[in-house]
VEXTORLUM-474086 format. One record per residue (C-alpha): x, y, z; residue in one letter. Coordinates in steps of 0.25 Angstrom, whole numbers. Layout:
<kolvexs>
<<X Y Z> A>;
...
</kolvexs>
This chain:
<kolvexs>
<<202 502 -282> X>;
<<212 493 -273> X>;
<<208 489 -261> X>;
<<218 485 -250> X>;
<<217 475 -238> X>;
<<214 480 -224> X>;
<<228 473 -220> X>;
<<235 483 -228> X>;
<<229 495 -226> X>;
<<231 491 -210> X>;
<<245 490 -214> X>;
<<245 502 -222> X>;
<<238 511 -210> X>;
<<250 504 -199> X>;
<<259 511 -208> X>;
<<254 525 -205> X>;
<<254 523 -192> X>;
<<267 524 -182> X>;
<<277 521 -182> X>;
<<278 523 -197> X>;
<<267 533 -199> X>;
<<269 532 -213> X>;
<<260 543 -223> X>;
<<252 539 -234> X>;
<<260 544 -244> X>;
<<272 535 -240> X>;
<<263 523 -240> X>;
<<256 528 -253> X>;
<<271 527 -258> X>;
<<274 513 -252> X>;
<<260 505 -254> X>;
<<257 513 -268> X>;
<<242 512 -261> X>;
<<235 524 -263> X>;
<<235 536 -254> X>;
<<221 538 -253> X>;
<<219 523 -249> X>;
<<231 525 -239> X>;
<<223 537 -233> X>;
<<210 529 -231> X>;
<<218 518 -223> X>;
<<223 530 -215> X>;
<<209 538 -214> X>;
<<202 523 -211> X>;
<<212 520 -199> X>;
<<210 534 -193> X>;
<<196 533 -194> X>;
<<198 519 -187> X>;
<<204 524 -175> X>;
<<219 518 -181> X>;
<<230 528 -172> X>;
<<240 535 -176> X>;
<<239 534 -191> X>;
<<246 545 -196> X>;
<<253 553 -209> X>;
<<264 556 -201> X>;
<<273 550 -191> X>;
<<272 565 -184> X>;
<<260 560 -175> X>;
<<257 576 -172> X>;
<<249 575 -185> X>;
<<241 564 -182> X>;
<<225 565 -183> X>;
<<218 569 -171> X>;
<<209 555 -173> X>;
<<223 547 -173> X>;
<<228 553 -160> X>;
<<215 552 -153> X>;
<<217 536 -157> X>;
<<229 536 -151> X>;
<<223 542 -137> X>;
<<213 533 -137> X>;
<<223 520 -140> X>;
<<232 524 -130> X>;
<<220 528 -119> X>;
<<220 516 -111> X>;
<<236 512 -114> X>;
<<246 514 -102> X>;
<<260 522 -103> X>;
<<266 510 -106> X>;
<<257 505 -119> X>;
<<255 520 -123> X>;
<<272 521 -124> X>;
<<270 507 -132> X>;
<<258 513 -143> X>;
<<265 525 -145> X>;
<<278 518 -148> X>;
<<269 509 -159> X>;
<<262 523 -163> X>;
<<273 532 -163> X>;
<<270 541 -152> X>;
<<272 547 -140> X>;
<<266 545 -126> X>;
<<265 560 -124> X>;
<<258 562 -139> X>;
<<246 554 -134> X>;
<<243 561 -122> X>;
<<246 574 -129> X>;
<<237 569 -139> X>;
<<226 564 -127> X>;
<<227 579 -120> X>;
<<225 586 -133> X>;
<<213 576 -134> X>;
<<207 579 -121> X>;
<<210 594 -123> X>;
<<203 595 -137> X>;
<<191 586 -133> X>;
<<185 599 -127> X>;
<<189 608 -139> X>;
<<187 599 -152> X>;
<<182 606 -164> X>;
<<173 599 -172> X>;
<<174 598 -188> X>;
<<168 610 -191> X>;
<<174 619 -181> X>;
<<189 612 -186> X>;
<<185 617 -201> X>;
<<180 631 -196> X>;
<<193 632 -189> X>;
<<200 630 -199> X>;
<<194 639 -211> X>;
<<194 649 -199> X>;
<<212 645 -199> X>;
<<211 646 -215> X>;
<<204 661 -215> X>;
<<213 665 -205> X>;
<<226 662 -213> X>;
<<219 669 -226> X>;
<<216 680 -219> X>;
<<232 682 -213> X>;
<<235 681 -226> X>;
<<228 690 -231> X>;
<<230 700 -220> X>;
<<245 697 -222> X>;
<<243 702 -237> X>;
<<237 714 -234> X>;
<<247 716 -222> X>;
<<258 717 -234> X>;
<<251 723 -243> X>;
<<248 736 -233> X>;
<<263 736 -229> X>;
<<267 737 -242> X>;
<<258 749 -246> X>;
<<263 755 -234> X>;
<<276 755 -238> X>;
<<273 760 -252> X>;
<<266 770 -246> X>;
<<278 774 -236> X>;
<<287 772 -248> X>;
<<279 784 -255> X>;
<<280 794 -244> X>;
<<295 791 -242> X>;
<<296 793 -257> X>;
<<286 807 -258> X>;
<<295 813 -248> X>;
<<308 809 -254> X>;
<<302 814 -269> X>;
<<290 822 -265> X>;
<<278 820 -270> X>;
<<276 819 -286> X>;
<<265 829 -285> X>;
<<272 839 -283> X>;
<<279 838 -298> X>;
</kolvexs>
């Protein structure tokens, strides 16, 4: 197994982050390094409290851990060196104090893991069961017509007993 020098996997971590905010695939591509060693690089810089590493240049997709590094970076910053890190990151003043409200407002509501996964089996049960609904929603308005079609056609014919 390779093993690659800190140096460059800094390197390779300042790529994926903006300006450039390049994906792994396309440094996969470039470097021929692995992906799953390119992931780690990115996990281990997330987990180190590296801002703004990102699979996207769109910073709306951001993890939540990312943006909150970002708020705490930028905390004690005035306007005019907050204009200057978002400039170097990519951003936008007004993301990071959207980003610092929606912090303050979800602090009272955060869901914890288990309540996240519940949620979202109760999301996943939800769609199955609309979908099934809207199966059976089909299926009854097509026996309805059929049967409409019947009496329209026992009153044109009459009914076949009657032969």
């Amino acid at each position: 197994m390779l093993s690659y020098s800190s140096e460059l996997k800094a390197a390779i971590v300042q790529k994926m982050m903006p300006p450039d905010a390049r994906s792994i695939a396309e440094l996969h591509q470039e470097t021929q390094i692995p992906y799953q060693t390119l992931w780690n690089c990115k996990h281990k810089a997330l987990q180190n409290g590296q801002a703004a590493v990102a699979s996207s240049k769109n910073s709306n997709t951001w993890s939540d851990e990312a943006k909150l590094a970002i708020i705490v970076e930028t905390a004690p910053l005035n306007v005019a060196e907050t204009s200057e890190y978002c400039r170097i990151k990519g951003l936008y003043p007004d993301q990071i104090q959207q980003w610092r409200a929606a912090a303050v407002a979800g602090q009272s509501k955060a869901l914890s893991k288990s309540e996240r996964e519940e949620l979202q089996a109760l999301k996943k049960r939800c769609k199955q069961l609309e979908k099934e609904l809207n199966r059976k929603e089909k299926a009854l308005a097509e026996t309805a017509a059929l049967m409409v079609l019947r009496k329209k056609a026992n009153a044109i014919w009459g009914d076949q007993e009657e032969d």
